[in-house]
C-alpha positions in Angstrom: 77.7 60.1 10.5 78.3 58.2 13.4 75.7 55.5 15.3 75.3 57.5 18.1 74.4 61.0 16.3 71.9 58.7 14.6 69.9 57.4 18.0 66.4 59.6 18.4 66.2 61.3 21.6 63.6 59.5 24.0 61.1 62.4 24.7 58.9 61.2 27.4 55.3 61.8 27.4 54.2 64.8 29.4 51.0 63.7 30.5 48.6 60.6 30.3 45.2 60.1 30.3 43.9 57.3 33.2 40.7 55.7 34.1 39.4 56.5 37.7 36.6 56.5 39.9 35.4 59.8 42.1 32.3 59.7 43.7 30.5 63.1 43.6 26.8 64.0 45.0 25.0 65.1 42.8 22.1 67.7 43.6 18.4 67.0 42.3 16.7 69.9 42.0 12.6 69.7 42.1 11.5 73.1 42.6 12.4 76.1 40.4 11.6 78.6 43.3 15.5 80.0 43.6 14.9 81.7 47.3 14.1 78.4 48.6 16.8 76.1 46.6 19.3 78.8 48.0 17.9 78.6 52.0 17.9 75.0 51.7 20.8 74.7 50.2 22.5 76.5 52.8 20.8 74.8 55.4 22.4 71.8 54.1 25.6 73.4 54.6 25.5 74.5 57.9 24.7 71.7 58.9 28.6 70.5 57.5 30.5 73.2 56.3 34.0 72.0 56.4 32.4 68.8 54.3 30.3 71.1 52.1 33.0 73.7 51.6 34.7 73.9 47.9 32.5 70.6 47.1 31.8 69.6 43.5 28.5 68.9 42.6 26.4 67.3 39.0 23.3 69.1 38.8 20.6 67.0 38.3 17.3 68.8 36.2 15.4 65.6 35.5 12.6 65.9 37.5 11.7 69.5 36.8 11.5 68.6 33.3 9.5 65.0 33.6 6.7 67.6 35.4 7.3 70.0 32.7 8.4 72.9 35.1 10.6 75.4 33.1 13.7 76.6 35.4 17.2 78.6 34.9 19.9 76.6 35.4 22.2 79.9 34.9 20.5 80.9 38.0 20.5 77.5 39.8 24.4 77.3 39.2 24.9 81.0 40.5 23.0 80.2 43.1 25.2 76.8 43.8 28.7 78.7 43.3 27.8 81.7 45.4 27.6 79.4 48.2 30.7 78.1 47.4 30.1 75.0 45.9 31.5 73.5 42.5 29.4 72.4 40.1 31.4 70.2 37.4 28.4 69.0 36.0 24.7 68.4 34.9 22.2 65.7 33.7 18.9 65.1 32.6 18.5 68.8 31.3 16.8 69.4 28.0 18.8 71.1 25.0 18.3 74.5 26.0 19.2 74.1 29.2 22.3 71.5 28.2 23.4 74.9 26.0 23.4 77.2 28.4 25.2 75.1 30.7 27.5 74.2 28.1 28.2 78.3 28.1 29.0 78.1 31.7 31.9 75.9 31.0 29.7 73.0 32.7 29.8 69.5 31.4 27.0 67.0 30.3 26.8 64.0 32.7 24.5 60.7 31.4 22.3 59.5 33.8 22.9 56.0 35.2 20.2 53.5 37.1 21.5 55.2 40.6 21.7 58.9 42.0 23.3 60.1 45.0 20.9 62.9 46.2 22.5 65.6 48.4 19.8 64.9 51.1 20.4 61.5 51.7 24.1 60.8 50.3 26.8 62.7 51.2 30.5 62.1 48.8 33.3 63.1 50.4 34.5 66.5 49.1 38.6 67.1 48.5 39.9 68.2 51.6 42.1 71.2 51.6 46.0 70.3 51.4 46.2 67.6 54.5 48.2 65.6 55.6 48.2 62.7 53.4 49.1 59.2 54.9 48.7 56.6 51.4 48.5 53.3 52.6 48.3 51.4 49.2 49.1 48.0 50.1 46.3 44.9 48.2 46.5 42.8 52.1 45.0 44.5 55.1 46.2 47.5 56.8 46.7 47.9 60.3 47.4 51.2 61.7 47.9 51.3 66.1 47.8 55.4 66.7 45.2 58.1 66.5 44.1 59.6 62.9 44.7 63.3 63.7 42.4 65.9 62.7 43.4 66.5 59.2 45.2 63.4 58.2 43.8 61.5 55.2 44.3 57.1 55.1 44.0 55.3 52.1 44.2 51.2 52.1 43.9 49.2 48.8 42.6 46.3 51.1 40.9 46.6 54.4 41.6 49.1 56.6 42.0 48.2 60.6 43.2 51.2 63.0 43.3 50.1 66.4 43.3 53.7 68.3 40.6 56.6 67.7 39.9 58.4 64.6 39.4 62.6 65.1 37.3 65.1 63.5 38.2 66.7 60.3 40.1 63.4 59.2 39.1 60.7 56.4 39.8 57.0 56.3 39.5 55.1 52.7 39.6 51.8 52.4 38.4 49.6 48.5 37.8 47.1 51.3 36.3 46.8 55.2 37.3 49.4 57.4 37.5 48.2 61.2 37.4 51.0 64.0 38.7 49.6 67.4 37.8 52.8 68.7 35.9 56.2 68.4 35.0 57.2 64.7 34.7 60.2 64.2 36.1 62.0 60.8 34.7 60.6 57.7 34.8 56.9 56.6 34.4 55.6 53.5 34.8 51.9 52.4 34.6 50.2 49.1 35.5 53.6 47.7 35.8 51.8 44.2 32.3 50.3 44.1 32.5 47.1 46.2 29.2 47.4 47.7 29.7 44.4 50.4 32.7 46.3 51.5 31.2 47.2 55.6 32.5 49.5 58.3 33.0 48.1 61.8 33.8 50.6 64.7 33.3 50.3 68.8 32.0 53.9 68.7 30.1 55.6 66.0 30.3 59.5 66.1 31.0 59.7 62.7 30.7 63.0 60.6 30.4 61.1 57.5 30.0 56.9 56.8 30.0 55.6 53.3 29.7 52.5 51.5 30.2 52.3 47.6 29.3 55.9 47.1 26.3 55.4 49.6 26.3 58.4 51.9 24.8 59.8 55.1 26.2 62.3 57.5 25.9 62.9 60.9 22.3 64.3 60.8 21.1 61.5 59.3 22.3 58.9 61.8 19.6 57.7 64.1 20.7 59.1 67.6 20.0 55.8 69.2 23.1 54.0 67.5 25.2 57.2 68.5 28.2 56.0 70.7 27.0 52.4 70.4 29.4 49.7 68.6 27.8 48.9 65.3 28.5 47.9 61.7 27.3 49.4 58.6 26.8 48.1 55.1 24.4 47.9 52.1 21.5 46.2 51.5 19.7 47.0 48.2 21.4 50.3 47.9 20.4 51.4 51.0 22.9 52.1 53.6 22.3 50.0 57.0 23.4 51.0 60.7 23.3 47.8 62.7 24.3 47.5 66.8 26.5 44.5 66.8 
């Protein structure tokens, strides 16, 4: 037999598992009264629906059960998907309820020292097919035209863009982002947990600002630093709008 009928065929691998990080709201639930989960819950979502639509969500139970109040979380998550978001997800639920999520093809998710409630902290959600601009470059990136409405920017480093930034787009940066113009769209820096990451912009009419998975959206913003140039970053946690 010859050397080369001898040689293995290289087969390679058809998939790979990878570490990540996705930041996703999680919902904490603290009444078991299903009408009003479902209006407020869709208040919520009118308030943002192109942010809110197709979502994923954790389910969070915890405090129901620390005050002992009994509640369906079949119901709760038919209530969640009939208005069309995606729970992937739920924590702090007792074995019963762990079960029959379980049976709904939802996972168990441990509960760590911080939450992200959906009324304060809004995640970014996966926006449907845009256009996709990855900027993945460790040094600072510097972008001189407009982010059009649906065009998504990713930067490694910090993120400058010296033009406006539309509606409907989202800017990612694991470092500072710098806005030398109007932001609106969603921004999001220190998207891989560098919580003194900040976001810097000469006009804020953002739909969405984040910092490390610290969210607010545009009803939360005090109208006062509304078209104002300001910067935004964390202090204990907590999510700071300052006029510069």
């Amino acid at each position: 037999m010859s050397r080369d009928a001898q040689k293995t065929p290289y087969n390679p691998p058809a998939l790979e598992f990878k570490s990540s990080t996705f930041s996703v709201p999680v919902l904490v639930i603290s009444s078991n009264d299903l009408i009003i989960i479902e209006q407020q819950l869709q208040a919520k979502i009118l308030l943002a629906p192109e942010f809110f639509k197709n979502s994923p969500l954790v389910l969070d139970v915890q405090e129901l059960n620390k005050q002992n109040i009994e509640v369906d979380v079949a119901s709760v998550i038919e209530v969640v998907r009939r208005l069309g978001l995606l729970p992937i997800g739920i924590r702090g639920g007792d074995v019963q309820q762990n079960e029959k999520a379980i049976a709904l093809g939802i996972p168990l998710h441990s509960i760590h020292t911080s939450s992200t409630t959906i009324d304060s902290k809004k995640p970014k959600t996966p926006t449907p097919e845009p256009e996709t601009k990855d900027l993945l470059q460790t040094g600072t990136t510097v972008i001189t035209q407009p982010i059009r409405s649906g065009q998504r920017v990713y930067a490694a480093g910090d993120l400058v863009i010296i033009a406006q930034v539309s509606p409907g787009t989202e800017i990612l940066a694991e470092g500072n982002i710098h806005v030398y113009g109007t932001l609106r769209g969603r921004a999001l820096a220190g998207v891989q947990g560098n919580a003194d990451a900040r976001i810097f912009c000469t006009d804020l009419q953002a739909e969405l600002i984040s910092i490390a998975g610290n969210y607010k959206i545009s009803e939360d913003l005090n109208p006062n630093i509304r078209n104002t140039p300001v910067q935004i970053y964390l202090d204990k946690q907590t999510l700071v709008i300052k006029e510069i």
